[in-house]
mmCIF file of the C-alpha atoms, coordinates in Angstrom:
data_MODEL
# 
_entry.id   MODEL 
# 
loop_
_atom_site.group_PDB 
_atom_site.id 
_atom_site.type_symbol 
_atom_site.label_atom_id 
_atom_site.label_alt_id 
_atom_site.label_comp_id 
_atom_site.label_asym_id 
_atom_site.label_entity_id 
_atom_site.label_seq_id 
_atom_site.pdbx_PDB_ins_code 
_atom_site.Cartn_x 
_atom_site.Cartn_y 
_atom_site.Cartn_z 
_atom_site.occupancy 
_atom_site.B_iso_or_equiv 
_atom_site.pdbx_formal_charge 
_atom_site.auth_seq_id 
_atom_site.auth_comp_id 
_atom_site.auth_asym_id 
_atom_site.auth_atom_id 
_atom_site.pdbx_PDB_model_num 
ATOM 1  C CA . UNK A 1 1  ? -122.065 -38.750 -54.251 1.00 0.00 ? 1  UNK A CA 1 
ATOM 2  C CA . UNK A 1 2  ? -120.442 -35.813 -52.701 1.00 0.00 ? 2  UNK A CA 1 
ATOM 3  C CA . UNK A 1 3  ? -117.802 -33.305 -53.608 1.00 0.00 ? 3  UNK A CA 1 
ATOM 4  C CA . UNK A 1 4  ? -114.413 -32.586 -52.382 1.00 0.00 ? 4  UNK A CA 1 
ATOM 5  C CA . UNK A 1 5  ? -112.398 -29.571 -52.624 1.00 0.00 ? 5  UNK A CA 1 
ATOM 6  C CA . UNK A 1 6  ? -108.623 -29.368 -52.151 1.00 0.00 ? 6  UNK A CA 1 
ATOM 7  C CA . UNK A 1 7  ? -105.559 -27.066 -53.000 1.00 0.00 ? 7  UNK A CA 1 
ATOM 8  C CA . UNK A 1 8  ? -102.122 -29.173 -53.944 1.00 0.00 ? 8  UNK A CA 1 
ATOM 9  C CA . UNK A 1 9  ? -99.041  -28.886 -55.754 1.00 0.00 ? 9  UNK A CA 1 
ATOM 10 C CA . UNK A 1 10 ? -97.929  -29.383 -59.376 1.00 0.00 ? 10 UNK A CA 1 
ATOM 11 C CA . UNK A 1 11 ? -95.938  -32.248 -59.446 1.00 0.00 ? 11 UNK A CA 1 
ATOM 12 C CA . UNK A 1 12 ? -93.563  -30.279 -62.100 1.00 0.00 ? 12 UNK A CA 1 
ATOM 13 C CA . UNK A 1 13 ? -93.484  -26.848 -61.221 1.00 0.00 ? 13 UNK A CA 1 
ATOM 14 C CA . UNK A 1 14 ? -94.559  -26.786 -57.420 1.00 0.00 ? 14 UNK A CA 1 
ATOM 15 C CA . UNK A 1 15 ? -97.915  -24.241 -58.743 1.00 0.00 ? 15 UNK A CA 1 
ATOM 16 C CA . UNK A 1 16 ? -100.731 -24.355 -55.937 1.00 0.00 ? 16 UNK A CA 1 
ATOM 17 C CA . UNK A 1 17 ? -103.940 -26.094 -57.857 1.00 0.00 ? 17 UNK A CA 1 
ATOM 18 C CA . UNK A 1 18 ? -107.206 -25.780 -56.672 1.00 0.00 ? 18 UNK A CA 1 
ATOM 19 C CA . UNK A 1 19 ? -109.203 -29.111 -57.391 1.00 0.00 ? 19 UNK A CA 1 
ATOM 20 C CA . UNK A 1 20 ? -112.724 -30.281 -57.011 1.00 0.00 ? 20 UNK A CA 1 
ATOM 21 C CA . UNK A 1 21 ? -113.020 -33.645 -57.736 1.00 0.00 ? 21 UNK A CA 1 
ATOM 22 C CA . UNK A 1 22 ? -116.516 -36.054 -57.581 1.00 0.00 ? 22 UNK A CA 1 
ATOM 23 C CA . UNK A 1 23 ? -116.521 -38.720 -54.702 1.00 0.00 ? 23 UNK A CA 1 
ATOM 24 C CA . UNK A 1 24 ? -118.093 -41.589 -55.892 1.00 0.00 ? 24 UNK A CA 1 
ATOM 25 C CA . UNK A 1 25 ? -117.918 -45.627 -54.793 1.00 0.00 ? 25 UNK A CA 1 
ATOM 26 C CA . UNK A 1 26 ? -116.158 -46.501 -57.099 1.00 0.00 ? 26 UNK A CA 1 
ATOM 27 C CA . UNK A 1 27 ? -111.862 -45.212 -57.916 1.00 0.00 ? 27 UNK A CA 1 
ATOM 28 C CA . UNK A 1 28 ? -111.487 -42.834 -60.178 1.00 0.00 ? 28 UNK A CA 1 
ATOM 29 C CA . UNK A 1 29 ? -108.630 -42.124 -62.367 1.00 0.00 ? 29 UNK A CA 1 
ATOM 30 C CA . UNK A 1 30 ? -108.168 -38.984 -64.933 1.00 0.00 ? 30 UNK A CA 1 
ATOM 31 C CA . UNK A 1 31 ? -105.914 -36.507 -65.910 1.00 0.00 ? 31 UNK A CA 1 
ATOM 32 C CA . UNK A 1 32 ? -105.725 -32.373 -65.725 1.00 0.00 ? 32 UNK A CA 1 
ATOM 33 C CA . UNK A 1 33 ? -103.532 -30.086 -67.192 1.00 0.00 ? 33 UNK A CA 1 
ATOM 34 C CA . UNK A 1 34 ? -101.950 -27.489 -64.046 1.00 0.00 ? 34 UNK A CA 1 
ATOM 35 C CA . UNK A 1 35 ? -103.326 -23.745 -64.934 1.00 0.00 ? 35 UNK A CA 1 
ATOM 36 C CA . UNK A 1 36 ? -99.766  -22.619 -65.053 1.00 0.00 ? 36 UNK A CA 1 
ATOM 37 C CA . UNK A 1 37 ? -97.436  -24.877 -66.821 1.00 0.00 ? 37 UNK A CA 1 
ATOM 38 C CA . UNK A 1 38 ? -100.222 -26.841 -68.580 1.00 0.00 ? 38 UNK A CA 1 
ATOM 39 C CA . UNK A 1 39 ? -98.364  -30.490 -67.627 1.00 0.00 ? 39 UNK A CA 1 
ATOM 40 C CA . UNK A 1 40 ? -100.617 -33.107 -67.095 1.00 0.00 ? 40 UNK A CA 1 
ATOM 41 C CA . UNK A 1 41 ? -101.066 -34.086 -63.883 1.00 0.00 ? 41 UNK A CA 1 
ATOM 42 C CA . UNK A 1 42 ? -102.048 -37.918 -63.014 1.00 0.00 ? 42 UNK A CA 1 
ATOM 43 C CA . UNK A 1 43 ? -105.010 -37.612 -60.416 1.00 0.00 ? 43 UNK A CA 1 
ATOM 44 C CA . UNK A 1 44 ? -106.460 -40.328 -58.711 1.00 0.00 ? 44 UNK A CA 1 
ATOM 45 C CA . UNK A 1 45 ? -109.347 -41.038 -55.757 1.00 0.00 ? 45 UNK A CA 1 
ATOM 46 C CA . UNK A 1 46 ? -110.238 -43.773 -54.229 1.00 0.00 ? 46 UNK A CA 1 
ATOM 47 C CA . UNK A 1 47 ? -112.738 -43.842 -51.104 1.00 0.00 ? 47 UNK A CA 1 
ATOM 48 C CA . UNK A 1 48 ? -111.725 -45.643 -48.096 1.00 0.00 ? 48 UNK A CA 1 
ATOM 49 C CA . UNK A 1 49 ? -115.489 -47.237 -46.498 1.00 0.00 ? 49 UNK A CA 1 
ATOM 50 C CA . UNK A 1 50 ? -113.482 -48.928 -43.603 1.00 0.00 ? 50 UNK A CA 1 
ATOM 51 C CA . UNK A 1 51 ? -111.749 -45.478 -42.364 1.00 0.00 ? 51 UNK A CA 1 
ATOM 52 C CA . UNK A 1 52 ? -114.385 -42.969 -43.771 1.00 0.00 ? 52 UNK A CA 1 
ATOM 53 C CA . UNK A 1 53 ? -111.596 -41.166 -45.569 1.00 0.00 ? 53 UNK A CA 1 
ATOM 54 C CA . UNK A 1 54 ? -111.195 -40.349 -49.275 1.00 0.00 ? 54 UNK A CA 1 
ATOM 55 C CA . UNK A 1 55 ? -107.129 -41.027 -50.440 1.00 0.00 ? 55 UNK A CA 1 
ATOM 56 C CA . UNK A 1 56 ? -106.234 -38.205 -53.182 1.00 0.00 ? 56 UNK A CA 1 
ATOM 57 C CA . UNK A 1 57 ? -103.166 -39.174 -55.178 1.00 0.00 ? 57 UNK A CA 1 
ATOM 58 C CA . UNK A 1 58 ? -101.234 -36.631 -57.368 1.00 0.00 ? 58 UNK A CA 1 
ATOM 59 C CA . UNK A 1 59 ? -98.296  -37.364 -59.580 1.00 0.00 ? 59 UNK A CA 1 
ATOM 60 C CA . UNK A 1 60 ? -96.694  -36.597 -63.030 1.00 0.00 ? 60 UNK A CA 1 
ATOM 61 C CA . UNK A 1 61 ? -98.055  -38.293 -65.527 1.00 0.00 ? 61 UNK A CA 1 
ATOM 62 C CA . UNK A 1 62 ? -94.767  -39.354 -67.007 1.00 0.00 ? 62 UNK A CA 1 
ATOM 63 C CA . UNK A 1 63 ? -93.914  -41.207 -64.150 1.00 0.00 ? 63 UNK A CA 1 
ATOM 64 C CA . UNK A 1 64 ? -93.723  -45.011 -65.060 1.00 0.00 ? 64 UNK A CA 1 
ATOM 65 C CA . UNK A 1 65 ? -94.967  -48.201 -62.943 1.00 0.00 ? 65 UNK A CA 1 
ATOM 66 C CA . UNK A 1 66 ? -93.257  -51.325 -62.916 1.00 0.00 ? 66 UNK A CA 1 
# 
């Protein structure tokens, strides 16, 4: 298990976020609330074995799937 830290953007008011999230086997899915407009923000991490990468993805959590 291993930690990563990365700064992105609020998917509704552009606000740079500082994250730490836990890297584990297994995808992870949660939400957290942007420090400045207090939106929730959809975060999700999945790591890659086969390219020794971890994927980060960030979106409203509004947004709907179909």
């Amino acid at each position: 298990m291993s930690m990563l830290s990365k700064t992105i953007d609020c998917p509704f008011c552009g606000h740079r976020v500082h994250l730490t999230v836990e890297v584990t086997d297994e995808d992870q899915e949660y939400i957290e609330d942007c420090s400045n407009c207090c939106n929730p923000m959809h975060i999700r991490v999945h790591k890659d074995e086969l390219h020794h990468s971890v994927q980060l993805f960030i979106d409203a959590d509004d947004e709907q799937y179909y």
